[in-house]
Backbone as CSV, one residue per row, in Angstrom:
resi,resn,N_x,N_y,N_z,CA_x,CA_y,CA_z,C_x,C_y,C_z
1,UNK,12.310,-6.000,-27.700,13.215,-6.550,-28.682,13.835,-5.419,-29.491
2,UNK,14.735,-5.604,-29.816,15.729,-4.362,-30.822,15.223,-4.587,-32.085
3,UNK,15.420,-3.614,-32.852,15.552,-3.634,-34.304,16.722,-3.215,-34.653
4,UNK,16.956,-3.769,-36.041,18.383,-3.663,-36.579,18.118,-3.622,-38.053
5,UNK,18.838,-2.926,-38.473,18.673,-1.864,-39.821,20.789,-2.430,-40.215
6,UNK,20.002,-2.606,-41.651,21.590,-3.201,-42.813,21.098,-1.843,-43.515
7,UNK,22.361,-0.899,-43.519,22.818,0.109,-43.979,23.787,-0.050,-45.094
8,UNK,23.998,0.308,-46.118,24.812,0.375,-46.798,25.521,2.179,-47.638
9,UNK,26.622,2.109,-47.829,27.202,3.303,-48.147,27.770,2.938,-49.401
10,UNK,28.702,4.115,-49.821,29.070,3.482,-51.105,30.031,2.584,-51.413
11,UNK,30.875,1.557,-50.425,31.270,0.622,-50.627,30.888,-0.463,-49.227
12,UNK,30.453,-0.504,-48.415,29.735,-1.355,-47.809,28.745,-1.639,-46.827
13,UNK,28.320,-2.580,-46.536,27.325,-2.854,-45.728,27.299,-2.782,-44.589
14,UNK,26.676,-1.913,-43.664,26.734,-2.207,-42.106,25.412,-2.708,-41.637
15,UNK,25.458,-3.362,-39.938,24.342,-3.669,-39.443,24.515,-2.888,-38.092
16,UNK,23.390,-1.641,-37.930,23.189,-1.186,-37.112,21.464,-1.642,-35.920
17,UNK,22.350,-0.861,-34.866,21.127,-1.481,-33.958,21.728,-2.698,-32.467
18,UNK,23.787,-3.043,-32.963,23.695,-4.249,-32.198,24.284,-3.359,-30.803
19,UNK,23.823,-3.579,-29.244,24.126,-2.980,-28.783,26.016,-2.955,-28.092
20,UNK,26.387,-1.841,-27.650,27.736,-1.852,-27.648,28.050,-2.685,-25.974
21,UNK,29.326,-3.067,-26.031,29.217,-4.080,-24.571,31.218,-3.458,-24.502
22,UNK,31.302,-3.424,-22.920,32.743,-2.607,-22.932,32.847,-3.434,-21.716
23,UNK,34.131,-3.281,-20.921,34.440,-3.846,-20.270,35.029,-2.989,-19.089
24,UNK,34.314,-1.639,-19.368,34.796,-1.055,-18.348,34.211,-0.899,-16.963
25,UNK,34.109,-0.791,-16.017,33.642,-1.329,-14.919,33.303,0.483,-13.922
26,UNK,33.760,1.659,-14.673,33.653,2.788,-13.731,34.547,3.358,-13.469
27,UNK,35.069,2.542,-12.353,36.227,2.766,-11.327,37.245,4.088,-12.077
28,UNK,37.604,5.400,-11.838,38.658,6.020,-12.040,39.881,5.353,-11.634
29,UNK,40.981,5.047,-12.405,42.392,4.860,-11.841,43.494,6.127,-11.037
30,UNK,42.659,7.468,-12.032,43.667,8.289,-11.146,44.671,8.577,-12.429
31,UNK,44.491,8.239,-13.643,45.793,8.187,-14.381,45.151,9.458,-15.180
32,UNK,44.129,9.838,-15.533,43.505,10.932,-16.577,42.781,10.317,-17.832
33,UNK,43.486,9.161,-18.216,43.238,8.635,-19.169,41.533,8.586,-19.436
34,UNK,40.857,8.470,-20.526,39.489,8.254,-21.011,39.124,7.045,-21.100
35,UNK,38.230,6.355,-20.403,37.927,5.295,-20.671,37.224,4.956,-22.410
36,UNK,37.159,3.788,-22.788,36.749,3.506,-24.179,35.292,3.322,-23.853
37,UNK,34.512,4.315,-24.495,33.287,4.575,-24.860,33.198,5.083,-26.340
38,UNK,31.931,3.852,-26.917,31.708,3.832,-28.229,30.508,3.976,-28.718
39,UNK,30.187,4.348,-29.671,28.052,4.754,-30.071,27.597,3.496,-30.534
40,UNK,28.577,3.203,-31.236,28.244,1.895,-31.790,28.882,1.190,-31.873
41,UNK,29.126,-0.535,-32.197,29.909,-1.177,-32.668,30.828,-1.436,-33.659
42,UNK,30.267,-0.363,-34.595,31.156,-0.047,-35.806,31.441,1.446,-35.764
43,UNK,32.321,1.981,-35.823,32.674,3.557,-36.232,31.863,4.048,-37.025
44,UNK,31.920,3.481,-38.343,31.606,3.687,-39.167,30.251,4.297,-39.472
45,UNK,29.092,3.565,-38.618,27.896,4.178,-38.022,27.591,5.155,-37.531
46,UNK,28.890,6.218,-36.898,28.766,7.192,-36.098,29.285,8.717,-37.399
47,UNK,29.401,7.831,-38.342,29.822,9.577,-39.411,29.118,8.720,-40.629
48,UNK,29.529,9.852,-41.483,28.958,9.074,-42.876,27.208,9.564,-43.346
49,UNK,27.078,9.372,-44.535,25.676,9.187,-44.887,25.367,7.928,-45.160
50,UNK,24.494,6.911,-44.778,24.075,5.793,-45.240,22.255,5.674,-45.544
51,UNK,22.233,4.578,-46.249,20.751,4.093,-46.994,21.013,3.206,-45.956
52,UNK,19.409,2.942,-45.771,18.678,1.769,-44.906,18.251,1.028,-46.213
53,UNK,18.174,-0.107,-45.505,18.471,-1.173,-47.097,17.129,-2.410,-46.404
54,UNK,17.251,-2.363,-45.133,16.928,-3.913,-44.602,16.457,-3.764,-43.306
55,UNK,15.128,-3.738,-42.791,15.142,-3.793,-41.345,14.287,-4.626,-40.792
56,UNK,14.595,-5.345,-39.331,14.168,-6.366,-39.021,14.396,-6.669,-37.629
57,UNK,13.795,-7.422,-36.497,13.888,-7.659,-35.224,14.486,-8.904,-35.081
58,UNK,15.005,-9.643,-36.741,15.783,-10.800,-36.176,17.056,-10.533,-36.465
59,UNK,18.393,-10.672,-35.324,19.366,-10.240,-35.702,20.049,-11.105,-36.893
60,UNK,19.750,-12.315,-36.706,20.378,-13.484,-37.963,19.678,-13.227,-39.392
61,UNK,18.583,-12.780,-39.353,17.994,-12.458,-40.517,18.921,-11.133,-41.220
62,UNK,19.271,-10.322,-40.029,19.469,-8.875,-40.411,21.349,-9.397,-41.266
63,UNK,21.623,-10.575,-40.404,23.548,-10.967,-41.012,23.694,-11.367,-42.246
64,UNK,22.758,-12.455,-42.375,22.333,-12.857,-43.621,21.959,-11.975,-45.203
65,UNK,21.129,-11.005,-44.385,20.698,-10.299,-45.248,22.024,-8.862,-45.824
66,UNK,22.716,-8.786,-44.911,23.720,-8.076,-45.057,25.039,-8.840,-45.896
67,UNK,25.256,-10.121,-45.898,25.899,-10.777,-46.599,25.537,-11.117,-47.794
68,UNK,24.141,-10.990,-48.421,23.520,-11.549,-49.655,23.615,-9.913,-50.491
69,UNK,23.137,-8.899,-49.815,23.288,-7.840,-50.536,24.868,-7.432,-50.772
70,UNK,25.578,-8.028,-49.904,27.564,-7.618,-50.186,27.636,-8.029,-51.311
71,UNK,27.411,-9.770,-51.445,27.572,-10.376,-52.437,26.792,-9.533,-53.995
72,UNK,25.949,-10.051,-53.786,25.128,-9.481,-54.692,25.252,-8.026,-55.642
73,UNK,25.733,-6.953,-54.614,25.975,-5.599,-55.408,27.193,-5.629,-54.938
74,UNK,28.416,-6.635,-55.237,29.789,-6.334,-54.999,30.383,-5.315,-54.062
75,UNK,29.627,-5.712,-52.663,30.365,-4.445,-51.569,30.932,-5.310,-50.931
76,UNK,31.748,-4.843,-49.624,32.013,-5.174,-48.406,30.838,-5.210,-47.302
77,UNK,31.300,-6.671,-46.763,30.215,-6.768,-45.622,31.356,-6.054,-44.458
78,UNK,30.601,-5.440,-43.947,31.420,-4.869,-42.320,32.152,-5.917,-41.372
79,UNK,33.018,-6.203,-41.429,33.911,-7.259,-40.815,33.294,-6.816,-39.025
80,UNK,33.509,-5.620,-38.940,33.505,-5.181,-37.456,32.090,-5.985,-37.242
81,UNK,31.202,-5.000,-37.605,29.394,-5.320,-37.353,29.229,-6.900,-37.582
82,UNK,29.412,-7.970,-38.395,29.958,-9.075,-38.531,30.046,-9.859,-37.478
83,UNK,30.974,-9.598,-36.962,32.085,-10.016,-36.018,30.524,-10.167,-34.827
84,UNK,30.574,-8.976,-34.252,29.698,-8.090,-33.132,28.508,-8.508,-33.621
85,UNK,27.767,-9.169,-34.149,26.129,-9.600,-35.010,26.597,-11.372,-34.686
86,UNK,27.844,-12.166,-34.927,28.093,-13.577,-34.846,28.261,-13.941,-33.247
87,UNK,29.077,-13.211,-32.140,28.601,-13.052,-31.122,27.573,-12.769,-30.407
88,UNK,26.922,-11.708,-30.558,25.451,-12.035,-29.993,24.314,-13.068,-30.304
89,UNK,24.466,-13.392,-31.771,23.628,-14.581,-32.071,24.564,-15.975,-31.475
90,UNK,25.299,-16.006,-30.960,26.393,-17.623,-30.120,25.702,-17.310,-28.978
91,UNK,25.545,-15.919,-28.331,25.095,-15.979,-26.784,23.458,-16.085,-26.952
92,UNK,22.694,-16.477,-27.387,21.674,-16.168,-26.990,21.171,-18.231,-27.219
């Protein structure tokens, strides 16, 4: 099972830990171009200094908990991580 850690910076909340899913399949086209490869689901995760705030093996616990602390200390919840945390909890 994963763990997932609600990070926060100085204006908002992320949830790290959700894994990244692409749609790229391999195949070279031949064009040069770079395929889209990402560390995480949010950018934001990949620079920065952040506090671990929240950690936990349930991902709905971890959304929740990232939305009560937004509220609560007037930040932004991560729309991206959000987004990418409401999809994996629909598929499972």
């Amino acid at each position: 099972m994963s763990t997932y850690t609600v990070k926060s910076n100085r204006s908002s909340y992320h949830i790290d830990g959700i894994k990244t899913r692409t749609n790229f399949k391999g195949q070279d086209t031949g064009t040069g171009a770079v395929p889209y490869f990402a560390e995480s689901v949010c950018g934001a995760l990949t620079r920065g200094r952040f506090q671990d705030d929240f950690q936990t093996e349930d991902l709905a616990e971890a959304l929740a908990k990232q939305q009560l602390l937004a509220r609560i200390y007037n930040r932004k919840a991560c729309l991206n991580c959000s987004k990418a945390a409401e999809e994996v909890i629909a598929q499972q």
